[in-house]
Backbone as a chain_set.jsonl record, in Angstrom:
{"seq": "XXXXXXXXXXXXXXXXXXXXXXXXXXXXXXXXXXXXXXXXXXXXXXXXXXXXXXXXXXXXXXXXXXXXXXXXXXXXXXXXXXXXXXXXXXXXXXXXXXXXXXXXXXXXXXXXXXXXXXXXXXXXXXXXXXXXXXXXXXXXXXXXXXXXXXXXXXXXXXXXXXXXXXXXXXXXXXXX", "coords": {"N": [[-5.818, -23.677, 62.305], [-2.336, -24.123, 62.28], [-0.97, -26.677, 63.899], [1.094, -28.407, 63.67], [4.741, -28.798, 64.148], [7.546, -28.907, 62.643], [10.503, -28.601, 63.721], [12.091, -28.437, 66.454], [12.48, -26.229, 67.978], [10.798, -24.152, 67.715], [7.842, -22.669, 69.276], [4.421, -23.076, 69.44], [1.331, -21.81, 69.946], [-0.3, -23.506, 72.104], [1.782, -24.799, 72.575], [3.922, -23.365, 73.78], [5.062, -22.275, 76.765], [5.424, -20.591, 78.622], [4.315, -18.638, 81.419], [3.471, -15.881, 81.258], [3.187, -13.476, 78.263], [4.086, -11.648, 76.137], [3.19, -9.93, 73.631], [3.373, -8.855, 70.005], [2.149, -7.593, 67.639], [0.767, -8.42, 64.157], [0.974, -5.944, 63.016], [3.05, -4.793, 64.247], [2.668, -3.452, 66.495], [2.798, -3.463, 70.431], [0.993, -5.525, 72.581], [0.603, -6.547, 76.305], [2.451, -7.288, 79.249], [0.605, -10.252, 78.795], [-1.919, -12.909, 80.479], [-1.28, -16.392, 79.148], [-3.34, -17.76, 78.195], [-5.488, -16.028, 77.933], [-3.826, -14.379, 75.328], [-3.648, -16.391, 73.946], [-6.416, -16.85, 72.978], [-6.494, -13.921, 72.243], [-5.302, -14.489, 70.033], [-6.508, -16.338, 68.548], [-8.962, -15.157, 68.141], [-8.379, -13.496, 65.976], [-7.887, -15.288, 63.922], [-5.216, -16.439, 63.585], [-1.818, -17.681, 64.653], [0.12, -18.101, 67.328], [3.317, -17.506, 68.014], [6.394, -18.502, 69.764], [8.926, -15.849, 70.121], [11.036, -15.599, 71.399], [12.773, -15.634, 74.993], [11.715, -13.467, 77.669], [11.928, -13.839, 80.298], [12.258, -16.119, 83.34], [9.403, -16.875, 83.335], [7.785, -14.772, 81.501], [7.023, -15.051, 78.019], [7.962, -13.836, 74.743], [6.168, -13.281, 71.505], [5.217, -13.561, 68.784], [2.073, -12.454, 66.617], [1.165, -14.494, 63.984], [0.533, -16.089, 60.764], [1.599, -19.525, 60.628], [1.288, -21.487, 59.165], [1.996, -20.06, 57.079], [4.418, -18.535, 57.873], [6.081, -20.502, 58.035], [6.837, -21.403, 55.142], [7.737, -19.276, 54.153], [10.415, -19.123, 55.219], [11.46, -21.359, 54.239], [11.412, -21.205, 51.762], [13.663, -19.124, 51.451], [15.307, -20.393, 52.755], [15.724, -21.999, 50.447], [16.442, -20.019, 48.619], [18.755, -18.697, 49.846], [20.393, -21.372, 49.21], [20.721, -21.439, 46.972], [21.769, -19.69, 45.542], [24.562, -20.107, 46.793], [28.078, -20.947, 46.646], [30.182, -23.604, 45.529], [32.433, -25.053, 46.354], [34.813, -27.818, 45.587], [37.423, -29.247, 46.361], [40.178, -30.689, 44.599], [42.889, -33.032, 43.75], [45.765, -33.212, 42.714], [48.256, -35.694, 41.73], [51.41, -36.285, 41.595], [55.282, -37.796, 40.654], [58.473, -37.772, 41.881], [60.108, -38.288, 39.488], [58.172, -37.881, 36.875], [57.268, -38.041, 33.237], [57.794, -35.35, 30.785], [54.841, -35.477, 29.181], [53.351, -36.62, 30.369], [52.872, -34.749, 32.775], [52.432, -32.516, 31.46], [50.165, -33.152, 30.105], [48.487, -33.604, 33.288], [49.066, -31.147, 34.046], [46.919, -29.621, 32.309], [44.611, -31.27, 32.896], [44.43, -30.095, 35.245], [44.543, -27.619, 34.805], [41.525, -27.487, 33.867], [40.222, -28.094, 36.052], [40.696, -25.536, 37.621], [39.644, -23.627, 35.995], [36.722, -24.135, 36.743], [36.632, -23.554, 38.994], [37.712, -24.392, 41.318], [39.706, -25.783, 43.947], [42.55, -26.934, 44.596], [44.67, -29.512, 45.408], [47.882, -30.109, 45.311], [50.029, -33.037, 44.896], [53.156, -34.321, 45.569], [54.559, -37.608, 46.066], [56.931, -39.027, 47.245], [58.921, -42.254, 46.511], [60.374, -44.836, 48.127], [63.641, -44.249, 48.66], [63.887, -41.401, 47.727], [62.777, -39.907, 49.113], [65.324, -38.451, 50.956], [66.025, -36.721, 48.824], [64.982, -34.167, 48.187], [65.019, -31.409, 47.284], [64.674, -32.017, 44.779], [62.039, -32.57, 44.184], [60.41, -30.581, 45.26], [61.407, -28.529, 42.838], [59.892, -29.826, 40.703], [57.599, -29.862, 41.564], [57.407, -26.453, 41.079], [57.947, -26.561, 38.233], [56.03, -27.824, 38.068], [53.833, -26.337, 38.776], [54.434, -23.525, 37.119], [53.643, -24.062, 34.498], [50.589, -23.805, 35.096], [50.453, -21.128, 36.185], [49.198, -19.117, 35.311], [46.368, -19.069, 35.428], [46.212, -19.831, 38.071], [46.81, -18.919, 41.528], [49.05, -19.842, 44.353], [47.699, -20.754, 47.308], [48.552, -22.207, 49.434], [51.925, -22.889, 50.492], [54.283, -25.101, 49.167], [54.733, -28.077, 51.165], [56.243, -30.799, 53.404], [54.642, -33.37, 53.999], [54.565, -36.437, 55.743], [55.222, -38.979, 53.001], [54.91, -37.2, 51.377], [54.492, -34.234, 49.398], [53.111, -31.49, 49.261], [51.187, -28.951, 47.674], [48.699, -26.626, 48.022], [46.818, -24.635, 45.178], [44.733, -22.306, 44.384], [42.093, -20.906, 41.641], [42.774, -17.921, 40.262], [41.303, -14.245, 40.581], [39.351, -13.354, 38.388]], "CA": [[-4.534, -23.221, 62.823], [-1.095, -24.954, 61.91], [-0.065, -26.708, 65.271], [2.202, -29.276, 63.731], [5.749, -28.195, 64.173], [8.824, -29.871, 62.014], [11.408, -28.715, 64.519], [11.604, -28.49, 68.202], [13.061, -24.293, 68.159], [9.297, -23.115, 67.467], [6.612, -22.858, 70.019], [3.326, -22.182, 68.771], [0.112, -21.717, 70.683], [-0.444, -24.35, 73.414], [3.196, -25.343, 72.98], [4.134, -22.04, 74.554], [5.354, -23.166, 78.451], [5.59, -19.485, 79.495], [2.753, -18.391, 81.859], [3.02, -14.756, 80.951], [3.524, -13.706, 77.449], [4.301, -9.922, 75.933], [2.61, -9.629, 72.155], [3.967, -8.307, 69.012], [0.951, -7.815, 66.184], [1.125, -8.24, 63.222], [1.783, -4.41, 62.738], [4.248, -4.361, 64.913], [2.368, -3.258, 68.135], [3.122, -4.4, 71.355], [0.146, -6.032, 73.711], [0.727, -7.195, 77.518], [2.434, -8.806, 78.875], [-0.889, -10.716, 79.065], [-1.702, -14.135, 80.823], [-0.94, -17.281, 78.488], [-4.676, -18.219, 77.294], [-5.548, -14.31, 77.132], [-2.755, -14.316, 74.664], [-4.241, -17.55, 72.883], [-7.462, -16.12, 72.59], [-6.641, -12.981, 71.195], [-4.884, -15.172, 68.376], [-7.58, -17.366, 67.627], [-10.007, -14.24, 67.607], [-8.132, -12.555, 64.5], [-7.71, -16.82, 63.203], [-3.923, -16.561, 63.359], [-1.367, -18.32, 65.903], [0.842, -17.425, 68.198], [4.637, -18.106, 67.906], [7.251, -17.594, 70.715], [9.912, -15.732, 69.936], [12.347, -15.627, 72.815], [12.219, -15.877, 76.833], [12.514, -12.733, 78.444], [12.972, -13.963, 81.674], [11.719, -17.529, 83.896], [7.607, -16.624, 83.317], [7.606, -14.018, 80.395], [8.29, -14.962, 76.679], [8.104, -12.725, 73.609], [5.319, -14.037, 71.122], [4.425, -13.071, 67.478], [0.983, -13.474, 66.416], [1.071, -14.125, 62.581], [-0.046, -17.299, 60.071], [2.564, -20.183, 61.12], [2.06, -21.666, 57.874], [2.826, -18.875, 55.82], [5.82, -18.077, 57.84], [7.028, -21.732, 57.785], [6.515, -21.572, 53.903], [8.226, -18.162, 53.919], [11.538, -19.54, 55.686], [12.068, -22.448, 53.633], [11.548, -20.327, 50.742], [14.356, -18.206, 52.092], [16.287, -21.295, 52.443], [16.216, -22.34, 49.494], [17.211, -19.199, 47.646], [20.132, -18.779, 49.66], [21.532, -22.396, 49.046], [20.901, -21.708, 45.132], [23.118, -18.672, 45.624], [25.917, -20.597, 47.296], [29.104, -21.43, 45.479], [30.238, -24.532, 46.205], [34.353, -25.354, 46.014], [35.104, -28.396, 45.304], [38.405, -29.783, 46.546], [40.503, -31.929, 43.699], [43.544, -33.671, 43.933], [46.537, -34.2, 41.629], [49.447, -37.007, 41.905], [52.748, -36.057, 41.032], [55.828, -37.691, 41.46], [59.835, -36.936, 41.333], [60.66, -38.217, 38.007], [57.565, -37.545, 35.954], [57.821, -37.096, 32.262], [57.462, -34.505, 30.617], [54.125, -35.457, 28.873], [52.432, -36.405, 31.661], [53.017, -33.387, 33.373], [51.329, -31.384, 30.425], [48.358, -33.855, 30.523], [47.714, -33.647, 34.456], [48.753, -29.907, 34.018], [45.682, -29.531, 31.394], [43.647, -31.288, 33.841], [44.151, -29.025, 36.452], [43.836, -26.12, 34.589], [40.35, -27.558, 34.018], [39.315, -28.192, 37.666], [40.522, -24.176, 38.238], [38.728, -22.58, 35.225], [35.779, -24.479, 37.106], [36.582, -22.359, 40.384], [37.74, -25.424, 42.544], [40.573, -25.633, 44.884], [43.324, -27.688, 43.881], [45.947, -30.023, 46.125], [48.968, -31.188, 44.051], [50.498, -33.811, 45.669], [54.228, -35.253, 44.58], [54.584, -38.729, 46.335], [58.187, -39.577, 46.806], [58.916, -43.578, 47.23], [61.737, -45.008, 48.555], [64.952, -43.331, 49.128], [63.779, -40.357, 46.722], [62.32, -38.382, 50.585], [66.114, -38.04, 50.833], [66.098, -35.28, 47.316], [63.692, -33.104, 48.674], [64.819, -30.011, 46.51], [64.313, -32.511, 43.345], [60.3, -32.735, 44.084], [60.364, -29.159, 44.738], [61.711, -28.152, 40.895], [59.075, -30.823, 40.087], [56.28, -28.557, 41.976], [57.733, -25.629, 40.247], [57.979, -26.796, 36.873], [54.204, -28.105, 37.06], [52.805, -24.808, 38.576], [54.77, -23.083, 36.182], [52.371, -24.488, 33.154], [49.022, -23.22, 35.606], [50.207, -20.068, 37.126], [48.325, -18.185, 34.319], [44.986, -18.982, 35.944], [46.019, -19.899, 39.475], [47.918, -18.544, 42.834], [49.168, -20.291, 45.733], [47.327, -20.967, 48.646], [49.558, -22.783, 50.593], [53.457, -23.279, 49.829], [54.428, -26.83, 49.705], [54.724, -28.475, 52.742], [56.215, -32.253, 53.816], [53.694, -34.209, 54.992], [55.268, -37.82, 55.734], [55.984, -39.129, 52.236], [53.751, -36.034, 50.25], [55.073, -32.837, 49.023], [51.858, -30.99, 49.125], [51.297, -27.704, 48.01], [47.445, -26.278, 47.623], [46.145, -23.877, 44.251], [43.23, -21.67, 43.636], [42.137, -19.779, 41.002], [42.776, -16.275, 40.15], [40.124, -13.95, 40.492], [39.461, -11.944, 37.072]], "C": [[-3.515, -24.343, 62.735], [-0.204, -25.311, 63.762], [0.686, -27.8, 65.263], [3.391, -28.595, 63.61], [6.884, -29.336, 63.516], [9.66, -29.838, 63.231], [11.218, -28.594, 65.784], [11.959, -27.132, 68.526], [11.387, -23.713, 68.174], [8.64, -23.717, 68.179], [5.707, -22.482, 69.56], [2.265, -22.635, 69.678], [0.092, -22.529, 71.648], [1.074, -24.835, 74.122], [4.144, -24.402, 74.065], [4.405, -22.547, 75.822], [5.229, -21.899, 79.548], [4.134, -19.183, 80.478], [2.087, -16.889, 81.347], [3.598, -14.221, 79.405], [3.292, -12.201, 76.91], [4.409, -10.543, 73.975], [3.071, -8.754, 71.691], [3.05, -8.499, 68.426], [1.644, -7.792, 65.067], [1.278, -6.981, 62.427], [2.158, -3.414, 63.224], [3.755, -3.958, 66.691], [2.464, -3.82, 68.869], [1.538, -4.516, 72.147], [1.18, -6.924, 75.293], [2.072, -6.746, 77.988], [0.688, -9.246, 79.495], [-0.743, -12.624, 79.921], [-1.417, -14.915, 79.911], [-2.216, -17.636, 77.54], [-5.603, -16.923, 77.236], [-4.916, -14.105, 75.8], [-3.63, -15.089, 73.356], [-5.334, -17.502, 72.012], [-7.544, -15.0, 71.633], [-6.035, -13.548, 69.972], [-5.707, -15.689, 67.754], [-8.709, -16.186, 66.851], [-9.474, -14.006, 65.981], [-7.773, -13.878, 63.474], [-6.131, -16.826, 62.831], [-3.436, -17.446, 64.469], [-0.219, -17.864, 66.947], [2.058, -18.151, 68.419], [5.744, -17.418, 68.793], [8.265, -17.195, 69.589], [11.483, -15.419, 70.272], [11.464, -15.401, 73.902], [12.542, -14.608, 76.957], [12.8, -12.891, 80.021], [12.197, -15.397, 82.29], [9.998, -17.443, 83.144], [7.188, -16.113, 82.484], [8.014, -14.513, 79.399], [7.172, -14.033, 75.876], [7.007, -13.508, 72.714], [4.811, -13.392, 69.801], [3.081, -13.546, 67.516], [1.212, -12.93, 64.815], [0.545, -15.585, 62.025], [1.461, -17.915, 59.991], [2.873, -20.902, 59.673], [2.629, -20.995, 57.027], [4.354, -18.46, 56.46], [6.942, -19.065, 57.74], [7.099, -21.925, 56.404], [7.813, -19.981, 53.228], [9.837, -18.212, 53.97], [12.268, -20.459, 54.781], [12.249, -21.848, 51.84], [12.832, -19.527, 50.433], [15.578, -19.144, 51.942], [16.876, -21.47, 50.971], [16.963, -21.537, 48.131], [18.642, -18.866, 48.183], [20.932, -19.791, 49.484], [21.169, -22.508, 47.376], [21.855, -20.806, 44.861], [24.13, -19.156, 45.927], [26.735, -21.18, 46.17], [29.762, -22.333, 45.881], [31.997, -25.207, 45.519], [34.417, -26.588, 46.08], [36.74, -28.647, 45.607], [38.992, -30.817, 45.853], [41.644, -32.16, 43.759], [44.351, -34.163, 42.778], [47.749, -34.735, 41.92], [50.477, -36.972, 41.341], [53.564, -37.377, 40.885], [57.314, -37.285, 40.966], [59.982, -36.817, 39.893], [59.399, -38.498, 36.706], [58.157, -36.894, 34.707], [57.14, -36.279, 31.995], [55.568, -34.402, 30.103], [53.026, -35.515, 29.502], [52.407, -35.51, 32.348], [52.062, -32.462, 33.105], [49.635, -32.229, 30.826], [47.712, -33.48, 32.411], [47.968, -31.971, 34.539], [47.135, -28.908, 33.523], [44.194, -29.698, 32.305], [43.315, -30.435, 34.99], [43.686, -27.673, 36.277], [42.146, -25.845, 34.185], [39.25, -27.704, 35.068], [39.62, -26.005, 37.932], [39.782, -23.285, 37.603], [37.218, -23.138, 35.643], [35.316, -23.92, 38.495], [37.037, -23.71, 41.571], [39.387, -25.632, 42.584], [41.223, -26.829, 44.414], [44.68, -28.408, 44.767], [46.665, -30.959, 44.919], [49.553, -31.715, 45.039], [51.908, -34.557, 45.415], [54.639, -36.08, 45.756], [56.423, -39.001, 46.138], [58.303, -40.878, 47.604], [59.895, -43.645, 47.037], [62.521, -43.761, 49.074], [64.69, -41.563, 48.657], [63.445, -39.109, 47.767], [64.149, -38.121, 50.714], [66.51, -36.358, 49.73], [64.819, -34.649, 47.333], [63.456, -32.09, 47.907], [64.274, -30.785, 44.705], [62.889, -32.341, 43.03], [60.243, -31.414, 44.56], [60.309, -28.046, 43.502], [60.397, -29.083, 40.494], [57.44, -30.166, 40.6], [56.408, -27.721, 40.981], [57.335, -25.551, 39.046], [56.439, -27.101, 36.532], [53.302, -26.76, 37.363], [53.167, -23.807, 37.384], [53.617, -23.249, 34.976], [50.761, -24.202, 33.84], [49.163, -21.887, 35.662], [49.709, -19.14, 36.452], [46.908, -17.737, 35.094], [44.831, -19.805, 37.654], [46.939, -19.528, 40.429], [47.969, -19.54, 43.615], [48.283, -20.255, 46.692], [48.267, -21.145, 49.834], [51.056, -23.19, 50.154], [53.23, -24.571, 49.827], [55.267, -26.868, 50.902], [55.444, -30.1, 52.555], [55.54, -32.759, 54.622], [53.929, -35.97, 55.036], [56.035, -38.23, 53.944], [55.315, -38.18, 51.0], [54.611, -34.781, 50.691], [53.998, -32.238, 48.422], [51.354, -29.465, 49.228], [49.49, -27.513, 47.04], [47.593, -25.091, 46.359], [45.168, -23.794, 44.247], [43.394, -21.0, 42.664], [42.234, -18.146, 41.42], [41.681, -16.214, 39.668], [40.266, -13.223, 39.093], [40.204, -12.565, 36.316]], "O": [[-3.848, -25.467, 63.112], [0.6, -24.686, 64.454], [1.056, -28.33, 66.31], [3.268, -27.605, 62.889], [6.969, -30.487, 63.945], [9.684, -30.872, 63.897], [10.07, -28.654, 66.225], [11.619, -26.875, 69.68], [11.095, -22.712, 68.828], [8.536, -24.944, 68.145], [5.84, -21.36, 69.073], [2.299, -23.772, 70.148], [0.854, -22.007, 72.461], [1.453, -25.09, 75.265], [4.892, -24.818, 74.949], [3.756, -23.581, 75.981], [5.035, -21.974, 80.761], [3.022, -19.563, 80.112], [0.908, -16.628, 81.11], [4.748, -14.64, 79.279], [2.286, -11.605, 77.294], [5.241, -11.205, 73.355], [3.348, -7.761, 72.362], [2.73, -9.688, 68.436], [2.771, -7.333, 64.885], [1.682, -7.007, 61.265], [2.04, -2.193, 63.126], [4.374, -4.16, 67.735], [2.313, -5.011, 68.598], [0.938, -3.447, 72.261], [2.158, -7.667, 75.202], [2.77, -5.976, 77.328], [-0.066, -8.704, 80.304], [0.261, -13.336, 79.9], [-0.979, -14.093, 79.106], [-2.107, -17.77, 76.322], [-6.486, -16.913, 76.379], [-5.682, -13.531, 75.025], [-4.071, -14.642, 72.297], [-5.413, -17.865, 70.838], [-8.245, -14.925, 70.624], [-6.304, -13.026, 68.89], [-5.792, -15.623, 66.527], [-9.15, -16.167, 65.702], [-10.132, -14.321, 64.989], [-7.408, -13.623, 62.326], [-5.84, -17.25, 61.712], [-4.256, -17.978, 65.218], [-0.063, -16.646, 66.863], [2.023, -19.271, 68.93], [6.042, -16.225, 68.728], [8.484, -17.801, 68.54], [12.534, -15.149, 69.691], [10.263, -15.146, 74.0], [13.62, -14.3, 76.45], [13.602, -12.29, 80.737], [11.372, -15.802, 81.471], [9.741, -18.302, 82.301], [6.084, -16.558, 82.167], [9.235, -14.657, 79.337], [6.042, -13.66, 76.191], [6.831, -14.625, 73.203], [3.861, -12.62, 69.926], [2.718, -14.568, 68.099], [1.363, -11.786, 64.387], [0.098, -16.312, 62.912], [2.4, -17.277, 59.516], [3.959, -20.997, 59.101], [3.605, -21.275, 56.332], [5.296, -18.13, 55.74], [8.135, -18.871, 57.509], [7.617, -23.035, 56.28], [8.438, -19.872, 52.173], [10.542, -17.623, 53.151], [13.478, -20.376, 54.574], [13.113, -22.14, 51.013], [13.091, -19.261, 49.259], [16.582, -18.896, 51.275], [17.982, -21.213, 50.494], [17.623, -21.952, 47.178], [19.599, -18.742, 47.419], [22.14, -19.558, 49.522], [21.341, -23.523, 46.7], [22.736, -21.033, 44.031], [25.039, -18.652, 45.268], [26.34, -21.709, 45.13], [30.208, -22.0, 46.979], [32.357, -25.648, 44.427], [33.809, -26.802, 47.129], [37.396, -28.005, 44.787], [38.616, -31.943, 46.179], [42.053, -31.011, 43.928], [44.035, -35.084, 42.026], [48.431, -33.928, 42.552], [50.573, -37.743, 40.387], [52.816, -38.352, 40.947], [57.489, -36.636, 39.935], [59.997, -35.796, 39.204], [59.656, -39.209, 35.735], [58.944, -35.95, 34.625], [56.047, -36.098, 32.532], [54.929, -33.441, 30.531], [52.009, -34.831, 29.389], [51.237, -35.501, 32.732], [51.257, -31.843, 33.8], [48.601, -31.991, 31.449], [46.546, -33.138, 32.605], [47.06, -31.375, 35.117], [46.534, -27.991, 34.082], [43.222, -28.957, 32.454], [42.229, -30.172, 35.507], [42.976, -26.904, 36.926], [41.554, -24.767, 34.139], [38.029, -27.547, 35.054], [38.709, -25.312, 38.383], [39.266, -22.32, 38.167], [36.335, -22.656, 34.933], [34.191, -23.83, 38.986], [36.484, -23.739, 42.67], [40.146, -25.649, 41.615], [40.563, -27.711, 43.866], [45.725, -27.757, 44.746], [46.354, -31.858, 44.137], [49.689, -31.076, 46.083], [51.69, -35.67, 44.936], [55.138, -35.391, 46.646], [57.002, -39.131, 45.059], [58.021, -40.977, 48.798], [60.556, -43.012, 46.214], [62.182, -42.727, 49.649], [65.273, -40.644, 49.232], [63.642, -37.907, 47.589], [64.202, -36.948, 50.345], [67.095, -35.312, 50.013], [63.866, -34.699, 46.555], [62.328, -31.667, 47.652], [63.703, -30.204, 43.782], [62.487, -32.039, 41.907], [59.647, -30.915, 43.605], [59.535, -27.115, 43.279], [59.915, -28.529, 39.506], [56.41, -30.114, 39.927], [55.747, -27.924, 39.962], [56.528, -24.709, 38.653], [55.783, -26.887, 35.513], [52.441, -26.241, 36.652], [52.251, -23.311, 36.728], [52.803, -22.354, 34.747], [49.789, -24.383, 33.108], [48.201, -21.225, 35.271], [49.739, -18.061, 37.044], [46.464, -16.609, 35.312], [43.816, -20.2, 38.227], [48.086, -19.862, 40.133], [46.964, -20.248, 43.685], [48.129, -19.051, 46.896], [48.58, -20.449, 50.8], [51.083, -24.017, 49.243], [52.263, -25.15, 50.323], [56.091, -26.117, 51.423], [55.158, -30.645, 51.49], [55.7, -32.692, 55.841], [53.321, -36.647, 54.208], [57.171, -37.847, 53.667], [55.288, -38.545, 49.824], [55.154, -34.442, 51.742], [53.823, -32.353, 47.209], [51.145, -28.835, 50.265], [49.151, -27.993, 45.957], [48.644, -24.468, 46.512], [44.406, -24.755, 44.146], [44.464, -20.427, 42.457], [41.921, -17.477, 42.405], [41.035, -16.971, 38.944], [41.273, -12.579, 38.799], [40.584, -12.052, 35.264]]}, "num_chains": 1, "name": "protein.A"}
């Protein structure tokens, strides 16, 4: 019988604290509630173990009896197919600023349109130094003009925003 435990959420057989304990079989039937080493017993008889599975009240808990390794083998199993399913966004970052030329523009445009045909979330950022936070609508047209060359394969998220000396407006891809 498997009575090492990885985490501290699972009680199994001795670990159990309850005194009285209400059985679930393994097909599905309910037993008891029964005393605690009544309980234990009938697990060992059929060579399985006995796993709480909630309190129902100070003295009573709830208690599967099934094979602890197989269900700890079963879980992680479980795990691991849903974090192979997960899609995982990526947050990337591009650096404007007012008076960018034109070429650069295209180039970090290019780049971006390669972080979104990759499915990842996109903060453009245009940096104004010095006096230049004064011409606010200038780095605006300068947003514009660079989403302009994406908005094929991405929408808005978030408008641009002033955030101290950043003019910061988020892109995702379009779906389809």
């Amino acid at each position: 019988m498997a009575e090492n435990r990885n985490t501290k959420t699972d009680f199994v057989n001795r670990e159990i604290r309850a005194k009285q304990i209400l059985i679930i079989n393994e097909d599905g039937s309910k037993n008891g509630p029964l005393n605690k080493f009544e309980a234990l017993k009938l697990a060992e008889e059929s060579g399985l173990d006995l796993l709480q599975v909630s309190m129902q009240d100070s003295n009573t808990a709830i208690a599967k009896i099934l094979d602890y390794g197989k269900f700890k083998y079963e879980q992680k199993r479980k795990q691991k197919e849903n974090k192979k399913n997960q899609v995982k966004v990526e947050n990337k970052e591009i650096r404007l600023t007012v008076g960018i030329g034109e070429h650069d523009m295209d180039t970090k445009a290019r780049k971006a349109r390669e972080f979104l045909l990759e499915g990842d979330r996109i903060k453009i950022s245009l940096k104004f130094k010095g006096r230049e936070i004064t011409f606010q609508e200038f780095g605006k047209e300068t947003l514009d003009k660079f989403f302009a060359k994406i908005e094929d394969v991405a929408k808005i998220e978030k408008e641009a925003k002033l955030n101290t000396r950043f003019l910061d407006m988020y892109v995702v891809p379009k779906k389809g």
